[in-house]
Biopython code that builds the backbone (N, CA, C, O; Angstrom):
import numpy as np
from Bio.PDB.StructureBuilder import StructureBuilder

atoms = [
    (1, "UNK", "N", (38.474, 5.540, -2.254)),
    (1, "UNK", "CA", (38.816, 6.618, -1.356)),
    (1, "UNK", "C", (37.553, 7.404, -1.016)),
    (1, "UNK", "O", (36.666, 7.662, -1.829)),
    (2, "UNK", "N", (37.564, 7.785, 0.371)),
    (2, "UNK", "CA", (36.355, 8.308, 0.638)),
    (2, "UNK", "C", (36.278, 9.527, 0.821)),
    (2, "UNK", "O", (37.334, 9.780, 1.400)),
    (3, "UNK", "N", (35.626, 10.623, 0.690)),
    (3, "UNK", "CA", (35.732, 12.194, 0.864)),
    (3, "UNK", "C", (34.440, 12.328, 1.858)),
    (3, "UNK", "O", (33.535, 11.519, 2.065)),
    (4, "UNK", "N", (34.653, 13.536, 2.360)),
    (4, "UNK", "CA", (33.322, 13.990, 3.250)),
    (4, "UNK", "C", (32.962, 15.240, 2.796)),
    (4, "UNK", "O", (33.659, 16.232, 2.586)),
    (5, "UNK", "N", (31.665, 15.040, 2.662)),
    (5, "UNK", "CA", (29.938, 15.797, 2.614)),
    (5, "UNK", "C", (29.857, 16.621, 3.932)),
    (5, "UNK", "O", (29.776, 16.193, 5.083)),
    (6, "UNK", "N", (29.897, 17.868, 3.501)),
    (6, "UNK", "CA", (29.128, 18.972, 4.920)),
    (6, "UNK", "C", (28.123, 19.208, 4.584)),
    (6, "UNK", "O", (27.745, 19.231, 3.412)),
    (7, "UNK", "N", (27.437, 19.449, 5.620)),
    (7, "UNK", "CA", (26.196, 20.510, 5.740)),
    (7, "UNK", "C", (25.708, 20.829, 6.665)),
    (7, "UNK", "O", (25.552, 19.932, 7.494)),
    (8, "UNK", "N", (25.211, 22.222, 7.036)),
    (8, "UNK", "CA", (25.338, 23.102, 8.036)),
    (8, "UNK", "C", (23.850, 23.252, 8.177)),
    (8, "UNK", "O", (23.246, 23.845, 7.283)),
    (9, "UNK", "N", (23.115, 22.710, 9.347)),
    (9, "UNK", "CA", (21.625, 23.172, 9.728)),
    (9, "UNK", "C", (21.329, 24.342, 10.605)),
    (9, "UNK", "O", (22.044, 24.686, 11.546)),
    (10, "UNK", "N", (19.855, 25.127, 10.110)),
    (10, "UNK", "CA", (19.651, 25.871, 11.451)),
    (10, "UNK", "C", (19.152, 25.012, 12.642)),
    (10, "UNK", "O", (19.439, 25.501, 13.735)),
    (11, "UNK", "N", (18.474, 23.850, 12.675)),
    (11, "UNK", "CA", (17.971, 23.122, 14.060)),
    (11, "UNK", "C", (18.371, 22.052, 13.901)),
    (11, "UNK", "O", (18.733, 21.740, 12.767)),
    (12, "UNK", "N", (18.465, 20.929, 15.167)),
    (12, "UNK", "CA", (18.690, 20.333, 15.195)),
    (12, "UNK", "C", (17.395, 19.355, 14.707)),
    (12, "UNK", "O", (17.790, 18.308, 14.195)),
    (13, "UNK", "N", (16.211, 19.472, 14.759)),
    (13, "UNK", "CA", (15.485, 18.547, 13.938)),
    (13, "UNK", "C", (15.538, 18.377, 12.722)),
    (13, "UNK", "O", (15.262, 17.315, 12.163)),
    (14, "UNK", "N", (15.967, 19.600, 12.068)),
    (14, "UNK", "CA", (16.463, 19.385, 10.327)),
    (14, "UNK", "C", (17.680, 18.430, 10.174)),
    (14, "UNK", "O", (17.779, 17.776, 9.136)),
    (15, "UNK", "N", (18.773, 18.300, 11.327)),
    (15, "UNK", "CA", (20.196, 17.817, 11.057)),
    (15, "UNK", "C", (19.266, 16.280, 11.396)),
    (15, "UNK", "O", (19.069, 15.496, 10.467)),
    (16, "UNK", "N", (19.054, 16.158, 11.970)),
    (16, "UNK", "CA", (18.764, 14.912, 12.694)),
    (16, "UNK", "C", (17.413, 14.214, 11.705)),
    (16, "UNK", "O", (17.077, 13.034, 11.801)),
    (17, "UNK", "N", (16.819, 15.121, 10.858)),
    (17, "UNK", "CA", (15.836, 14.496, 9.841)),
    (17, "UNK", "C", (16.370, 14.216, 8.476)),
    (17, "UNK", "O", (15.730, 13.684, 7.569)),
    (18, "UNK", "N", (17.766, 14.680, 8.416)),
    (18, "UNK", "CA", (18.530, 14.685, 7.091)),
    (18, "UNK", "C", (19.621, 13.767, 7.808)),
    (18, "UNK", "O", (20.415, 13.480, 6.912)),
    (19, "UNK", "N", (20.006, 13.216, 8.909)),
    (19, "UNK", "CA", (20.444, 11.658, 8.865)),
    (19, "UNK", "C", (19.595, 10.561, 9.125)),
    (19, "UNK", "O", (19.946, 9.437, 8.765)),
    (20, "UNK", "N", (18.509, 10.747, 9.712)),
    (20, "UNK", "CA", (17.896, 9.762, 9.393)),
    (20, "UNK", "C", (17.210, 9.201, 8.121)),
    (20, "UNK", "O", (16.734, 8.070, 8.016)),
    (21, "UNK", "N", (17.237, 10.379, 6.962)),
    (21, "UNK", "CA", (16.821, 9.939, 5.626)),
    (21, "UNK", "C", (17.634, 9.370, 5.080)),
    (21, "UNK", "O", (17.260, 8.275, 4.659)),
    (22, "UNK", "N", (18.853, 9.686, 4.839)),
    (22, "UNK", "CA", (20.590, 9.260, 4.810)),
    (22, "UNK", "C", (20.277, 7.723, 5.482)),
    (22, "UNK", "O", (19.744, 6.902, 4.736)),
    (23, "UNK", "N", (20.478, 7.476, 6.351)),
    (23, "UNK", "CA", (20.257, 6.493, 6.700)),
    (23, "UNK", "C", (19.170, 4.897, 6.215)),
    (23, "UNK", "O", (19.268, 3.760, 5.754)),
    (24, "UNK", "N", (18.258, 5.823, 6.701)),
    (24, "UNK", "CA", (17.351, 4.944, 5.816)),
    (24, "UNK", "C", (17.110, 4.639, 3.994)),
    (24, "UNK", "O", (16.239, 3.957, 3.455)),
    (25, "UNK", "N", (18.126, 5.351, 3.430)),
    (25, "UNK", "CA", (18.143, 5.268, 2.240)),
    (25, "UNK", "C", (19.457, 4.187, 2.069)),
    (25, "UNK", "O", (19.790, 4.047, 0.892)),
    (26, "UNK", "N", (19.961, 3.689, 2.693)),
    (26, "UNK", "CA", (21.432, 3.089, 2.716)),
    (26, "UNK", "C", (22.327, 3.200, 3.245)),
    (26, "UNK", "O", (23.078, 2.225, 3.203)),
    (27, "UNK", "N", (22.724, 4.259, 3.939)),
    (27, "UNK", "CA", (23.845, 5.237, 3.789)),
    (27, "UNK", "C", (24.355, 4.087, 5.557)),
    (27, "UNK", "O", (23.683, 3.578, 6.455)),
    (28, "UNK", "N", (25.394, 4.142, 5.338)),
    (28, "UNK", "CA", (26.138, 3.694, 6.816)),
    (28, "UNK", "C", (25.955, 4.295, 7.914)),
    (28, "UNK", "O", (26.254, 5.488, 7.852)),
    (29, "UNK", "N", (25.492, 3.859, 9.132)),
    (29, "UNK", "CA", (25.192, 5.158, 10.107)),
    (29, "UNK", "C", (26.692, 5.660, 10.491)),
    (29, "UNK", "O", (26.951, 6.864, 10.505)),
    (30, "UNK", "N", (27.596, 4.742, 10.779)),
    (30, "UNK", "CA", (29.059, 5.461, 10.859)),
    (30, "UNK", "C", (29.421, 6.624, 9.986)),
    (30, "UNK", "O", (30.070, 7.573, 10.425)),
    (31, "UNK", "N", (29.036, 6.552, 8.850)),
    (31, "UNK", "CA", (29.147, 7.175, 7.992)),
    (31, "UNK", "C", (28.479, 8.461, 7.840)),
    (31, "UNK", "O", (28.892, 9.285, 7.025)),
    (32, "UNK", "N", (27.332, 8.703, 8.682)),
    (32, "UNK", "CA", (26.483, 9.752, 8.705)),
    (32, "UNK", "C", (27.031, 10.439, 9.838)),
    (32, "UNK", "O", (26.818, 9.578, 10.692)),
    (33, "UNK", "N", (27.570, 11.354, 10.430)),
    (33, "UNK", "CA", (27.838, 12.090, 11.990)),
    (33, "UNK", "C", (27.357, 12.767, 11.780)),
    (33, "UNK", "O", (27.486, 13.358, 10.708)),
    (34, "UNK", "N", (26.262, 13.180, 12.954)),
    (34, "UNK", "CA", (25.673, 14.548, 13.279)),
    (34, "UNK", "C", (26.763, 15.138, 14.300)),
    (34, "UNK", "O", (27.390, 14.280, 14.923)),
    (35, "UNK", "N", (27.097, 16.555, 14.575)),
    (35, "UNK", "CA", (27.960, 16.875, 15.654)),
    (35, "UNK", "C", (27.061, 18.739, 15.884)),
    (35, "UNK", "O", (26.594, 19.552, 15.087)),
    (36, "UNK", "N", (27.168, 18.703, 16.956)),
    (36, "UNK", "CA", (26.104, 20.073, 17.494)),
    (36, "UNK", "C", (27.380, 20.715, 18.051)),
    (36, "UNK", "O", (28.211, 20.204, 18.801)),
    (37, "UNK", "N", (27.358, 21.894, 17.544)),
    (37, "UNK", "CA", (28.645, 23.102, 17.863)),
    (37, "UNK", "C", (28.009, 23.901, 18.887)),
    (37, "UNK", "O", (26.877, 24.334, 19.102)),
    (38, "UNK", "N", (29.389, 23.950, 19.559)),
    (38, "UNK", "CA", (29.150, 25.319, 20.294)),
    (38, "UNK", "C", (29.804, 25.940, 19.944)),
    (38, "UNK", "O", (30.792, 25.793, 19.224)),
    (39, "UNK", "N", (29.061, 27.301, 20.705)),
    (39, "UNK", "CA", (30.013, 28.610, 19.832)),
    (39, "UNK", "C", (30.111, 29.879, 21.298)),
    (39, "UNK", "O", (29.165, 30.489, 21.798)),
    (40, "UNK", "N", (31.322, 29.937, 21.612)),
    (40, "UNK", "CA", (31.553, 30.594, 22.936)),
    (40, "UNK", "C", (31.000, 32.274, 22.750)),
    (40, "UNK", "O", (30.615, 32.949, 23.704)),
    (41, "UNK", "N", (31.045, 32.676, 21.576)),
    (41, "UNK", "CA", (30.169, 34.005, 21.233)),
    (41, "UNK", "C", (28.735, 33.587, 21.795)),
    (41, "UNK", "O", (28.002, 34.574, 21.739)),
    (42, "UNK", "N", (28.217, 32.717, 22.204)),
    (42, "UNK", "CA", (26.784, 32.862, 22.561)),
    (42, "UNK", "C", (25.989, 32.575, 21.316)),
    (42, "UNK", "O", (26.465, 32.164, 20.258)),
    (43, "UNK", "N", (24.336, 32.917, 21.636)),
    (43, "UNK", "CA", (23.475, 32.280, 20.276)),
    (43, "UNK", "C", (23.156, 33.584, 19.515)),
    (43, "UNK", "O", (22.884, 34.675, 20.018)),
    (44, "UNK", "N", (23.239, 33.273, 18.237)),
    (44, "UNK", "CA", (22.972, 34.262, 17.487)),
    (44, "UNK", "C", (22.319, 35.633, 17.500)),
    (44, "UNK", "O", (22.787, 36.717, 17.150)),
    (45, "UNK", "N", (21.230, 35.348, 17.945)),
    (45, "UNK", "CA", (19.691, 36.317, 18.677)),
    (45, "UNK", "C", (19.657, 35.685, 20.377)),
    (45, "UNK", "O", (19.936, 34.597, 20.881)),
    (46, "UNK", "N", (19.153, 37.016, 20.910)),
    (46, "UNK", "CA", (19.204, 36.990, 22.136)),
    (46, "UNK", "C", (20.483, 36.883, 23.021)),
    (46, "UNK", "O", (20.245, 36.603, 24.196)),
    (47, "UNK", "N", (22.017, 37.080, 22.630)),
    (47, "UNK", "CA", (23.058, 36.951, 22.716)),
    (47, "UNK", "C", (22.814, 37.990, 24.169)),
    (47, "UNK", "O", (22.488, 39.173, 24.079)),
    (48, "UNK", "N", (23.082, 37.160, 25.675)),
    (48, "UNK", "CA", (22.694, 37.742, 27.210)),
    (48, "UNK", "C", (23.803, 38.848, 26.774)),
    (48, "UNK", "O", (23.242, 39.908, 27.050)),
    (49, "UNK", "N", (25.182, 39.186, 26.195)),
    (49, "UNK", "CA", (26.166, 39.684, 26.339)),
    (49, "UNK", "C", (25.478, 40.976, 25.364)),
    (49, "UNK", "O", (25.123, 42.009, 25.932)),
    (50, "UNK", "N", (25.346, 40.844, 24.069)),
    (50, "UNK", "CA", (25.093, 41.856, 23.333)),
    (50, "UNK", "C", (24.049, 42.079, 22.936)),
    (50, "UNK", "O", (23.828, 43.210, 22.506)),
    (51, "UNK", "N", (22.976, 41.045, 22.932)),
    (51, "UNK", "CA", (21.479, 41.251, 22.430)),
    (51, "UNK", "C", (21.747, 41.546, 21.120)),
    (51, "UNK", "O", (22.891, 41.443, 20.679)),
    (52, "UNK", "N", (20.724, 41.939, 20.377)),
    (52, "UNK", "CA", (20.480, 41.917, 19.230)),
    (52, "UNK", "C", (20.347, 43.348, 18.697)),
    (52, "UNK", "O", (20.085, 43.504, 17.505)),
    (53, "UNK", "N", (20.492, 44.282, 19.416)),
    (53, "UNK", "CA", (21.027, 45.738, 19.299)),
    (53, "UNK", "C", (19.981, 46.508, 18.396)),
    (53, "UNK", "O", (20.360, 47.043, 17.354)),
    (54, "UNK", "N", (18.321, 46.574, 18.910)),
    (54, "UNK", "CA", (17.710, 46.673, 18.579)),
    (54, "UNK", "C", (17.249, 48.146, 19.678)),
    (54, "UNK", "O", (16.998, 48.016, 20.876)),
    (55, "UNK", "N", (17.226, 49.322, 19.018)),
    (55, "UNK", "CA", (17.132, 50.255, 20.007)),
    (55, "UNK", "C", (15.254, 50.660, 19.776)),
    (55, "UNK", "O", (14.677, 50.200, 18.792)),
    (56, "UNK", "N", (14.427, 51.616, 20.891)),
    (56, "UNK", "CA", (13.823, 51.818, 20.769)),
    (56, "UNK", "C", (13.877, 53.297, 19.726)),
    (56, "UNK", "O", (12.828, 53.606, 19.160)),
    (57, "UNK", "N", (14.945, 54.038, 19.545)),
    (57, "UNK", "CA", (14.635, 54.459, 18.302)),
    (57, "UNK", "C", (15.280, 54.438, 16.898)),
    (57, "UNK", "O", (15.369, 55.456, 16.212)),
    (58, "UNK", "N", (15.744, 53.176, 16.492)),
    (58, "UNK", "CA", (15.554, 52.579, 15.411)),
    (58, "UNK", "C", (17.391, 52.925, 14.933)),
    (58, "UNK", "O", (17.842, 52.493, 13.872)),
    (59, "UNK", "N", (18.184, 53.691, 15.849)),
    (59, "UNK", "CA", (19.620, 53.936, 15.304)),
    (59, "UNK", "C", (20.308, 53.241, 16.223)),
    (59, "UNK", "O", (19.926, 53.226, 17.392)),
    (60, "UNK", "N", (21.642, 52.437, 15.732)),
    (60, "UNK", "CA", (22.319, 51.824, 16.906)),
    (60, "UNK", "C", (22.597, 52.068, 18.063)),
    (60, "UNK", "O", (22.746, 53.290, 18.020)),
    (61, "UNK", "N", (22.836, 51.663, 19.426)),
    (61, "UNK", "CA", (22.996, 52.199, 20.425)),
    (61, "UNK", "C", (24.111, 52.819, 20.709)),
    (61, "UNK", "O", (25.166, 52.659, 20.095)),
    (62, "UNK", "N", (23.885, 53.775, 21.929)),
    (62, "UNK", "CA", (24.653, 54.955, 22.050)),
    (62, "UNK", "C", (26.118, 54.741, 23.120)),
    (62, "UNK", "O", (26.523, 55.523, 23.980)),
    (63, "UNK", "N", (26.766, 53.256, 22.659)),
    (63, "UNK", "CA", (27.440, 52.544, 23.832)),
    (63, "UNK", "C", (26.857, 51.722, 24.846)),
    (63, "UNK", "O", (27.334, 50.607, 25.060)),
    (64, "UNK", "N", (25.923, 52.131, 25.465)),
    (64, "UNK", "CA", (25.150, 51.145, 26.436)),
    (64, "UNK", "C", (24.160, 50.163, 26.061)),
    (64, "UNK", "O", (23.045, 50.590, 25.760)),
    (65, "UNK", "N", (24.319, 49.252, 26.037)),
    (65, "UNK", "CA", (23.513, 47.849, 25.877)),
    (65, "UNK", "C", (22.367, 47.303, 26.313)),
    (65, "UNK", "O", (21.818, 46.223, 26.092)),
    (66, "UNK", "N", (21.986, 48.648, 27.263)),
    (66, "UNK", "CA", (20.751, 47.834, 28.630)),
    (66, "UNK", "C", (19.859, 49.506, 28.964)),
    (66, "UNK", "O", (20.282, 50.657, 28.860)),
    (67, "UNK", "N", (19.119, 49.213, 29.195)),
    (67, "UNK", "CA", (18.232, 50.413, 30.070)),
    (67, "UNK", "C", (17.198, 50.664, 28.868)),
    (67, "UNK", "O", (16.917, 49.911, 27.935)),
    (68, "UNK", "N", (16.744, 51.870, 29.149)),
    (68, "UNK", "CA", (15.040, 52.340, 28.228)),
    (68, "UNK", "C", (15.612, 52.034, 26.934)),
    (68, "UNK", "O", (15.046, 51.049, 26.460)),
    (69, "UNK", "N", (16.776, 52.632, 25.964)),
    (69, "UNK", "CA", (17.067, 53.164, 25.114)),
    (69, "UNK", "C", (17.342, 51.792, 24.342)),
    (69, "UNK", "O", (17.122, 51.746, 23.132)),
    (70, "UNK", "N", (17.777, 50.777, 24.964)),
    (70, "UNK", "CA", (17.537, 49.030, 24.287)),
    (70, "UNK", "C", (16.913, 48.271, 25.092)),
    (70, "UNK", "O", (17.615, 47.659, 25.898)),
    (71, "UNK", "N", (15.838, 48.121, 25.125)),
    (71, "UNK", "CA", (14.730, 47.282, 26.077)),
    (71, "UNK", "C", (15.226, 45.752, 26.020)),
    (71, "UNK", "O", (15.625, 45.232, 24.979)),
    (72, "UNK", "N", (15.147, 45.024, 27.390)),
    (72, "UNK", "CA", (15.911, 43.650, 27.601)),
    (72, "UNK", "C", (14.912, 42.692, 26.525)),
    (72, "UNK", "O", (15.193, 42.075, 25.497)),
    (73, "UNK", "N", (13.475, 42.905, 27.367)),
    (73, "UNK", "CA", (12.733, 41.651, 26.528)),
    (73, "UNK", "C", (12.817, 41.915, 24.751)),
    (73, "UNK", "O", (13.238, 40.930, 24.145)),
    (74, "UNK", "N", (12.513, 42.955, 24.011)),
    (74, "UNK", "CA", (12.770, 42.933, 22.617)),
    (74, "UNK", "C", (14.196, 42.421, 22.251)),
    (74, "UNK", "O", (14.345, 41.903, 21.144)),
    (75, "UNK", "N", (15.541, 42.561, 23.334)),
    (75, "UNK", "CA", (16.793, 42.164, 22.566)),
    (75, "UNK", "C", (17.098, 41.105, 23.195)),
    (75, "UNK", "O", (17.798, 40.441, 22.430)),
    (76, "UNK", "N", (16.907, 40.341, 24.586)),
    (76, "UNK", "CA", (17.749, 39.167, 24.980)),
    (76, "UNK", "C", (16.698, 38.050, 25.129)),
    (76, "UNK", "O", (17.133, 36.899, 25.112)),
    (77, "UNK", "N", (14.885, 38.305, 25.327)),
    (77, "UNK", "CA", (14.151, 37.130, 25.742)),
    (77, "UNK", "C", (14.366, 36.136, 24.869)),
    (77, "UNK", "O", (14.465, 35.057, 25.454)),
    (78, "UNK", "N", (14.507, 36.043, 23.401)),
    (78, "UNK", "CA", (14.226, 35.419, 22.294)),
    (78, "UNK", "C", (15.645, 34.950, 21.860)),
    (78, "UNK", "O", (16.313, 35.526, 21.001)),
    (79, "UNK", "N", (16.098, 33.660, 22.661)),
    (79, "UNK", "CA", (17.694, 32.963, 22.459)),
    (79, "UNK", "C", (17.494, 31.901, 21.136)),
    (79, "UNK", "O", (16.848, 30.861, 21.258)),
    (80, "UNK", "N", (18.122, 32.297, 19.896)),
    (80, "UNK", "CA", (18.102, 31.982, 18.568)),
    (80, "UNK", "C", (19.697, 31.012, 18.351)),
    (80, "UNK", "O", (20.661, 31.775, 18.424)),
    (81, "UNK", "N", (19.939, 30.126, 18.205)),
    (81, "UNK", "CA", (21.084, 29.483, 17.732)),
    (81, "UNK", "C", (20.346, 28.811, 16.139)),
    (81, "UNK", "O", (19.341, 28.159, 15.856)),
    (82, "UNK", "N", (21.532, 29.423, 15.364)),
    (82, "UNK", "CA", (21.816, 28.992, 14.152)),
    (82, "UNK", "C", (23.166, 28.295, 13.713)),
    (82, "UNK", "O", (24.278, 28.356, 14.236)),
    (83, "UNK", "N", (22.742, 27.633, 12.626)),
    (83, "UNK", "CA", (23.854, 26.909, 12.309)),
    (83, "UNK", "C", (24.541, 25.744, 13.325)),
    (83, "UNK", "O", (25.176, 24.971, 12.608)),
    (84, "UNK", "N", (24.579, 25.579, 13.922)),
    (84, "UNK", "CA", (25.465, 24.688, 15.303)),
    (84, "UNK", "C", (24.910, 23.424, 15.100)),
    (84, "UNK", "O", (24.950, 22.726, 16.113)),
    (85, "UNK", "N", (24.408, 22.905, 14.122)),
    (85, "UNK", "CA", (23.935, 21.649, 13.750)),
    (85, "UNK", "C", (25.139, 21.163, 12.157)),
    (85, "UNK", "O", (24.976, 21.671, 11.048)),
    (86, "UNK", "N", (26.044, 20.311, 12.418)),
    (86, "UNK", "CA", (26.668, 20.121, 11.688)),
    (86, "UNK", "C", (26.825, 18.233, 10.879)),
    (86, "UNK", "O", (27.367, 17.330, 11.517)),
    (87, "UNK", "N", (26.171, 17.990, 9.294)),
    (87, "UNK", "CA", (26.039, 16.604, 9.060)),
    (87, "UNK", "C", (27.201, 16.737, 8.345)),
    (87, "UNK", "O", (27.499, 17.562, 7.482)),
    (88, "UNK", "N", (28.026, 15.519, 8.966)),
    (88, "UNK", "CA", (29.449, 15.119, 7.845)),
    (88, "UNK", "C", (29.091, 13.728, 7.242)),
    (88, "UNK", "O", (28.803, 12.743, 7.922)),
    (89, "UNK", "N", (29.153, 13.775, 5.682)),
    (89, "UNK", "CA", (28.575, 12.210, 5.199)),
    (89, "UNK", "C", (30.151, 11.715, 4.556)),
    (89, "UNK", "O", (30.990, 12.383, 3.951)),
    (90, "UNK", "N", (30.153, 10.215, 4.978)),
    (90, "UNK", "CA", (31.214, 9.993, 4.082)),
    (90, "UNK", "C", (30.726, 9.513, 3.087)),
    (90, "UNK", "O", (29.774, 8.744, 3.226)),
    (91, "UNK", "N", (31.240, 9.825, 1.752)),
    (91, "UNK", "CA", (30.804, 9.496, 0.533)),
    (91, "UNK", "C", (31.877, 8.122, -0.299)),
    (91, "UNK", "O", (32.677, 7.483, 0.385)),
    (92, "UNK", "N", (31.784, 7.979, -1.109)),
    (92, "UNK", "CA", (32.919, 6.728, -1.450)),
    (92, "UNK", "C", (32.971, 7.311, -2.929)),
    (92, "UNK", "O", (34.186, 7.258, -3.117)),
    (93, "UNK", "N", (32.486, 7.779, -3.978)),
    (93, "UNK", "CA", (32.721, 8.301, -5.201)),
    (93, "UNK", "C", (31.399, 9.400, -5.546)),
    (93, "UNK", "O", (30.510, 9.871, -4.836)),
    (94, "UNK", "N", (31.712, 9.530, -6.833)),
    (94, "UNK", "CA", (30.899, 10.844, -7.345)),
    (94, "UNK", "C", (29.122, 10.835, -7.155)),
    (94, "UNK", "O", (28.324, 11.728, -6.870)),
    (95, "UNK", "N", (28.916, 8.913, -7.561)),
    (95, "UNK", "CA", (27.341, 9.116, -7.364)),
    (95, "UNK", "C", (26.826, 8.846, -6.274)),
    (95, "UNK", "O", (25.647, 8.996, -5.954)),
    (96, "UNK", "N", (27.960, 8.305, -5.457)),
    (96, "UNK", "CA", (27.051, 8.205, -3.702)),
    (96, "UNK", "C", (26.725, 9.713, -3.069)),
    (96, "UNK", "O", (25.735, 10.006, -2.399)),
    (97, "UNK", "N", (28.063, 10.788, -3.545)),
    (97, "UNK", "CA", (27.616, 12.216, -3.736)),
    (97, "UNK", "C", (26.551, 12.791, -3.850)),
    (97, "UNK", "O", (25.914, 13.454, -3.031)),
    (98, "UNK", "N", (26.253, 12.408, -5.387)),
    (98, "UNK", "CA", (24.959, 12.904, -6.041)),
    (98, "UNK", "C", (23.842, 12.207, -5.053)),
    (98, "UNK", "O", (22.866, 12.841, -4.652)),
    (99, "UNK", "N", (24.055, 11.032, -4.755)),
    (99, "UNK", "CA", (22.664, 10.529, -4.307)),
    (99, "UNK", "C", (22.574, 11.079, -2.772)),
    (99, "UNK", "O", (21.562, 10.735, -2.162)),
    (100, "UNK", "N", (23.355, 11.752, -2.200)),
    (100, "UNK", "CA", (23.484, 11.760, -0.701)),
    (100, "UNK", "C", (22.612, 13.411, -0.765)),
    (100, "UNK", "O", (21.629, 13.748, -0.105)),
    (101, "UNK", "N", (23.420, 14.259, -1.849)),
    (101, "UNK", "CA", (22.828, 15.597, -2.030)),
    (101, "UNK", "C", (21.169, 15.923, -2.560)),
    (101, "UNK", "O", (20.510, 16.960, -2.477)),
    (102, "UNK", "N", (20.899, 14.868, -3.006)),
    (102, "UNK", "CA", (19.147, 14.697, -3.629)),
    (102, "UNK", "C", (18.528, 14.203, -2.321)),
    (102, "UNK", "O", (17.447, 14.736, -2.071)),
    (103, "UNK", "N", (18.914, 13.408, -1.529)),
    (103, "UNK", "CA", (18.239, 13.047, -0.496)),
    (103, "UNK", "C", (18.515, 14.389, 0.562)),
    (103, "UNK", "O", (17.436, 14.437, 1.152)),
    (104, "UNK", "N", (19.102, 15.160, 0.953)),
    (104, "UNK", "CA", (19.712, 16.149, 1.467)),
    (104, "UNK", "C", (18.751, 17.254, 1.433)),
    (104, "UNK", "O", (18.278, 17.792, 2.434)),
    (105, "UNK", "N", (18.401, 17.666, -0.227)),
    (105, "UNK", "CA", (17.726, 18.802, -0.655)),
    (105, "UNK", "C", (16.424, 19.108, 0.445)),
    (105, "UNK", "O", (16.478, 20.034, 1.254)),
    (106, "UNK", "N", (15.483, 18.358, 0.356)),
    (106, "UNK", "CA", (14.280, 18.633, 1.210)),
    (106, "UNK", "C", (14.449, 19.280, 3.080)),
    (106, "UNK", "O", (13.622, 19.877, 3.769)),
    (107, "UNK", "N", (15.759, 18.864, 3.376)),
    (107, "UNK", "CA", (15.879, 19.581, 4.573)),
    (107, "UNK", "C", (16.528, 20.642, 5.199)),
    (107, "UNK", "O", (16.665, 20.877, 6.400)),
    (108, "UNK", "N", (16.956, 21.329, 4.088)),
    (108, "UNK", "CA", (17.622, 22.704, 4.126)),
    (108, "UNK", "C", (18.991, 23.429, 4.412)),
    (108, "UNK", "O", (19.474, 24.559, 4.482)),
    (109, "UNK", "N", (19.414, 21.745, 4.567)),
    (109, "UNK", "CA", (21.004, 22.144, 4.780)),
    (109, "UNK", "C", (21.585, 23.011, 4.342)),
    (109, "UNK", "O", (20.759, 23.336, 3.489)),
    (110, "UNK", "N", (22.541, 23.833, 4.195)),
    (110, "UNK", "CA", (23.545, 24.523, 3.744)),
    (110, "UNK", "C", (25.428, 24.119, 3.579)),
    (110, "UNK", "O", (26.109, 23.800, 4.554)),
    (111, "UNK", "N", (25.840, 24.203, 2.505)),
    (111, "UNK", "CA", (27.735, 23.973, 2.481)),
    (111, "UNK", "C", (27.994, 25.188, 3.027)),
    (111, "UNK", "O", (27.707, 26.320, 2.635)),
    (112, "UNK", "N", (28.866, 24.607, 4.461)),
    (112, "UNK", "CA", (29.600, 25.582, 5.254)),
    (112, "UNK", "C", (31.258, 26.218, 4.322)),
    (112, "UNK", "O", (32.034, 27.134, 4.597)),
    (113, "UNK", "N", (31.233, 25.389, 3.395)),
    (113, "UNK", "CA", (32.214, 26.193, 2.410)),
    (113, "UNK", "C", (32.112, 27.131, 1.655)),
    (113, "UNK", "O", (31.316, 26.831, 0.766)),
    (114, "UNK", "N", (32.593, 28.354, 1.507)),
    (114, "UNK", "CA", (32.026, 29.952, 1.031)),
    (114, "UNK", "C", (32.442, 29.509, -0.515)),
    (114, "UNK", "O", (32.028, 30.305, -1.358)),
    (115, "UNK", "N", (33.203, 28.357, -1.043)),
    (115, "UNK", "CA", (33.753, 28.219, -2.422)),
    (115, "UNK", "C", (32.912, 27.114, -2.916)),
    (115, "UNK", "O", (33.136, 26.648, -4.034)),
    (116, "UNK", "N", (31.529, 26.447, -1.835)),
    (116, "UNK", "CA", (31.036, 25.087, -2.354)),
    (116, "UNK", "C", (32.291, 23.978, -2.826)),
    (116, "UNK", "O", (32.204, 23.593, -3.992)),
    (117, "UNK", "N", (33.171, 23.567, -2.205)),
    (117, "UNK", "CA", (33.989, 22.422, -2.447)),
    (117, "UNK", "C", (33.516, 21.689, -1.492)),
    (117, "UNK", "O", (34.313, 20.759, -1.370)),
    (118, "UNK", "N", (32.362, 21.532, -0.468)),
    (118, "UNK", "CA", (31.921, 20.367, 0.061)),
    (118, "UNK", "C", (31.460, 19.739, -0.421)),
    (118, "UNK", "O", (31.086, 18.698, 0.119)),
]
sb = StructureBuilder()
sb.init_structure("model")
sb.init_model(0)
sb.init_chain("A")
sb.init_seg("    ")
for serial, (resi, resn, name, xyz) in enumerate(atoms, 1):
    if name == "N":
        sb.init_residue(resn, " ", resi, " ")
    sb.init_atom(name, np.array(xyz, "f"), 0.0, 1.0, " ", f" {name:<3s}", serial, name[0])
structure = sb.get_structure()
């Protein structure tokens, strides 16, 4: 019986360098899916809708989102997506696990599970 392996990247060259190690170590490419999320909230930083709510004097803004008091280029030039890089591995028992998570380590993934049951 087979279970699946998450892990949650900030870029897509980390997701995509942690299946191709997967891969080249054995691993089935069926078995490896990369899948790139979108997320209708926009990208993390630089969010065109809310920016990053960075005022010029240092306390949250005063309702308005735009003009002197939150400058555009410090809150919207710099478009940041995190996380939206998603590797699902299928595993087949405990040590294809272990061996999938040692090969894993060097590229920074993260378990999108807040309880680690991935």
């Amino acid at each position: 019986m087979t279970t699946s392996l998450l892990r949650s990247f900030e870029t897509f060259e980390a997701a995509s360098a942690a299946r191709d190690a997967l891969v080249a170590a054995g691993f089935e490419p069926a078995a490896v899916q990369l899948r790139v999320l979108d997320d209708e909230a926009g990208p993390a930083e630089g969010n065109f809708l809310i920016g990053n709510g960075r005022t010029t004097h240092g306390r949250p803004p005063g309702g308005v989102l735009a003009g002197p008091e939150v400058p555009y280029e410090e809150n919207f030039s710099h478009v940041v997506f995190r996380g939206n890089q998603l590797l699902a591995i299928e595993v087949a028992d405990d040590s294809q696990r272990r061996r999938a998570l040692a090969l894993l380590q060097p590229f920074g993934g993260v378990d999108p599970d807040p309880a680690g049951l991935s």
